[in-house]
N, C-alpha and C positions, 0 to 999 in steps of 0.2 A: 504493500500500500504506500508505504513511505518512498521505496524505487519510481511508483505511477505520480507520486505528486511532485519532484524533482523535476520528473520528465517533461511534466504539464508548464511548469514554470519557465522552462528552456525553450517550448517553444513561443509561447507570450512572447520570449524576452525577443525571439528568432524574428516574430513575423512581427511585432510592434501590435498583437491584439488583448482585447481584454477578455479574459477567462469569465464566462457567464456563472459566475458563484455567486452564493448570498452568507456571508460570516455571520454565524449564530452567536451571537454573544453568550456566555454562561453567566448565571446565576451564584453569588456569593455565597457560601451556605458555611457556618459556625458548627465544628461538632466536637465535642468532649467525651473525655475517658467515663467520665464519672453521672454523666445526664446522657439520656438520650433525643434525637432529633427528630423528628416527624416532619415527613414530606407528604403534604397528603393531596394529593391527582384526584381530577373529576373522572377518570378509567381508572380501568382495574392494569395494574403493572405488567407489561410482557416481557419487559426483559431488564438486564442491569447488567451495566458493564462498570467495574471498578480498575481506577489506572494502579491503585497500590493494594497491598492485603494490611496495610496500617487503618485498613478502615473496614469495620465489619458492620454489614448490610440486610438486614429481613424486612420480610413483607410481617408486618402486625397480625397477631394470631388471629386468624377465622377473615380476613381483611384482607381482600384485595387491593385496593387501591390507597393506603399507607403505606409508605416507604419507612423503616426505621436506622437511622446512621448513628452508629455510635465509634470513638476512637478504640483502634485495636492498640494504641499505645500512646504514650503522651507525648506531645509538643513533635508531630509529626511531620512530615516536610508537605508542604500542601501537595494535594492531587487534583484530581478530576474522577468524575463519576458521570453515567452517560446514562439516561433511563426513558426504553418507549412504552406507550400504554395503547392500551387495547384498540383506541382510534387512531391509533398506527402516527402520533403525536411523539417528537423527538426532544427529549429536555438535557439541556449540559447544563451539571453544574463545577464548581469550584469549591473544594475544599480545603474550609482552614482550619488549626487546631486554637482554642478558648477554653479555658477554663472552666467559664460562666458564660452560655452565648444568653444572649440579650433575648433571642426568639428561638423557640424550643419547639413550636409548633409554625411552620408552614404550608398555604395552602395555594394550591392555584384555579380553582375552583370558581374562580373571576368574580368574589365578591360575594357569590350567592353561599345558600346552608349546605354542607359540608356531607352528602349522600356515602356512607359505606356500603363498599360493594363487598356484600359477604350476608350472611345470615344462618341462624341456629340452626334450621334443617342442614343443611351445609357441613356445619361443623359437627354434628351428630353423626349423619353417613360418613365421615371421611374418618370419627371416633370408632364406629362401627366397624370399619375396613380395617382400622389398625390395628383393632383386638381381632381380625381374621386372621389380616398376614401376620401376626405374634404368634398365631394357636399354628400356624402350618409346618408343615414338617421340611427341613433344609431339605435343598436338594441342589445349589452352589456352594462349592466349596472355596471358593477365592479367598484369600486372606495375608496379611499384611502383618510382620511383627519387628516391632520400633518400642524401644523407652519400657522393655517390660510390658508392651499392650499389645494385644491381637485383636486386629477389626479382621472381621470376616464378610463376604458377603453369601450371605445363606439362600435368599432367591430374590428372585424377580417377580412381579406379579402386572396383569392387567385387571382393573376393571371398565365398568362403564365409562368410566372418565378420567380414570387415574392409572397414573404408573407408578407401584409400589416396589421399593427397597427393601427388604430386611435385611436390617444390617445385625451384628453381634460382636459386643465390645468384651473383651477377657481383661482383668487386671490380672495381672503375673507376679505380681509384686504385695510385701504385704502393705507397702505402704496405699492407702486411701488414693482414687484420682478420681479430681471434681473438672469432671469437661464442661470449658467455658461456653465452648462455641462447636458448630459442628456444621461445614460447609462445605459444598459442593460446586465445580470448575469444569469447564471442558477446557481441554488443555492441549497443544498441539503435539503428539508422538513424538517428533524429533526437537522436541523445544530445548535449549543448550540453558539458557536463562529465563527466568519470570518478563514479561512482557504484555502491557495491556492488550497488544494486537491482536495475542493468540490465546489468551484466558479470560473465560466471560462464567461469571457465577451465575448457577442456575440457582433460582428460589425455588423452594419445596410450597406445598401449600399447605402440609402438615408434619410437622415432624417433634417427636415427645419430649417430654421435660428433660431435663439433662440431669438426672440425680447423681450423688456420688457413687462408682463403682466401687465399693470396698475391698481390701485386698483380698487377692487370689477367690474372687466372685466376678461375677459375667454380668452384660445385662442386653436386651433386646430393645434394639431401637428400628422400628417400620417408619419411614418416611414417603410422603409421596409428592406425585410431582404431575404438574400437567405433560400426557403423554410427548414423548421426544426419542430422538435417534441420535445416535452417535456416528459420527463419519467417521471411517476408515482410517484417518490420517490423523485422529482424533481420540484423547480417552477422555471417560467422566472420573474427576477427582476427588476421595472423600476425605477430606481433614478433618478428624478431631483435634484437640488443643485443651489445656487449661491453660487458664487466666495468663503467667505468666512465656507460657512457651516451651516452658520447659521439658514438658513430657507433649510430644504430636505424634501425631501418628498420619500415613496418607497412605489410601489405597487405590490405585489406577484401575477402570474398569474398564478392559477391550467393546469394543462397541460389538463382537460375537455373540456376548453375554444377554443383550436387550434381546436377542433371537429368540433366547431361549427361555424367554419367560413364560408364568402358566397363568392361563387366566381364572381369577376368581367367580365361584361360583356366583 
């Protein structure tokens, strides 16, 4: 992408024309370690690209259309975050690190009351599904061990509308581990470095509390996701973490894996 806009530039400069572009100005946005930020869209979120992993990004539980940014670490070097929503509407913003930002709640909403796209039948079915794909029987064995921890991925699932993970966390250790956060990247196969161009975090539309794994005990976490595919040149990445970093774990999934998922009854 960056080789096509070089190239574009050279010839502007060649033939003395003007490049029919329109510069989207970004949006200032304040976000702290210790508070979190609400961006809240008149659509429901389709997608979210973040330029660094100093800033950690969900969609508000059973809420579509809340963005929540909080700092993955403090006095960060500013970035940028990119978000479309469902009327296929493109937002940049800019982010800074603050302490105490001034506005904790933004909307853009243009003024009018503030519509959540999400609702209790919603979040019920998709509570329902999780205690499915929990009660079902592994039958992926992929799995990952880092830091004394083993993420496994035990299956895949479809339903009506979801594409379901079950994942399974082992502590190996006796010491306690409290996962902070637990996120998900398509990320490109021969990626040498982290790079906004080729890592785009997918949002889950359910995924469980994060309780403490207690040593050498296990715990089952179902997440799911609006249906998607993984390209070939491409894996889906799962990061867990605690708080300070210390203990992570990341599990690459071949996009073979989405093949072979089962669907729910």
């Amino acid at each position: 992408m960056g080789i096509f806009f070089l190239f574009a530039v050279k010839t502007v400069i060649a033939q003395d024309t003007e490049l029919p572009a329109t510069t989207i100005a970004p949006y200032d946005i304040s976000v702290s370690y210790h508070q979190t930020t609400n961006l809240i869209f008149p659509y429901a979120v389709k997608s979210v690209d973040i330029g660094s992993n100093t800033v950690l990004a969900q969609k508000a539980k059973n809420v579509e259309n809340i963005l929540q940014l909080k700092a993955g670490t403090e006095q960060f070097t500013p970035t940028n975050i990119s978000v479309v929503t469902d009327d296929d509407t493109f937002y940049s913003f800019v982010l800074h690190y603050t302490d105490n930002p001034s506005n904790l709640n933004i909307s853009f909403a243009n003024g009018g009351p503030v519509q959540l796209a999400g609702n209790l039948p919603n979040a019920r079915l998709l509570e329902q599904e999780a205690w499915q794909v929990a009660a079902k029987r592994s039958f992926m064995h992929l799995k990952q061990n880092e830091q004394a921890l083993n993420l496994k991925l035990n299956g895949m699932f479809y339903s009506e509308k979801n594409l379901w993970l079950k994942l399974g966390i082992t502590n190996q250790s006796e010491v306690d581990f409290q996962p902070a956060y637990l996120r998900f990247f398509l990320r490109d196969k021969k990626q040498v470095k982290r790079t906004a161009l080729n890592e785009t975090e997918i949002l889950p539309l359910f995924k469980p509390s994060l309780y403490t794994v207690k040593g050498n005990a296990s715990s089952v976490w179902p997440v799911a996701f609006k249906p998607f595919t993984v390209p070939k040149h491409q894996r889906l990445i799962v990061q867990a973490s605690d708080e300070s970093g210390g203990r992570m774990i990341v599990l690459p999934i071949k996009s073979r894996f989405f093949l072979k998922a089962h669907r729910l009854p």
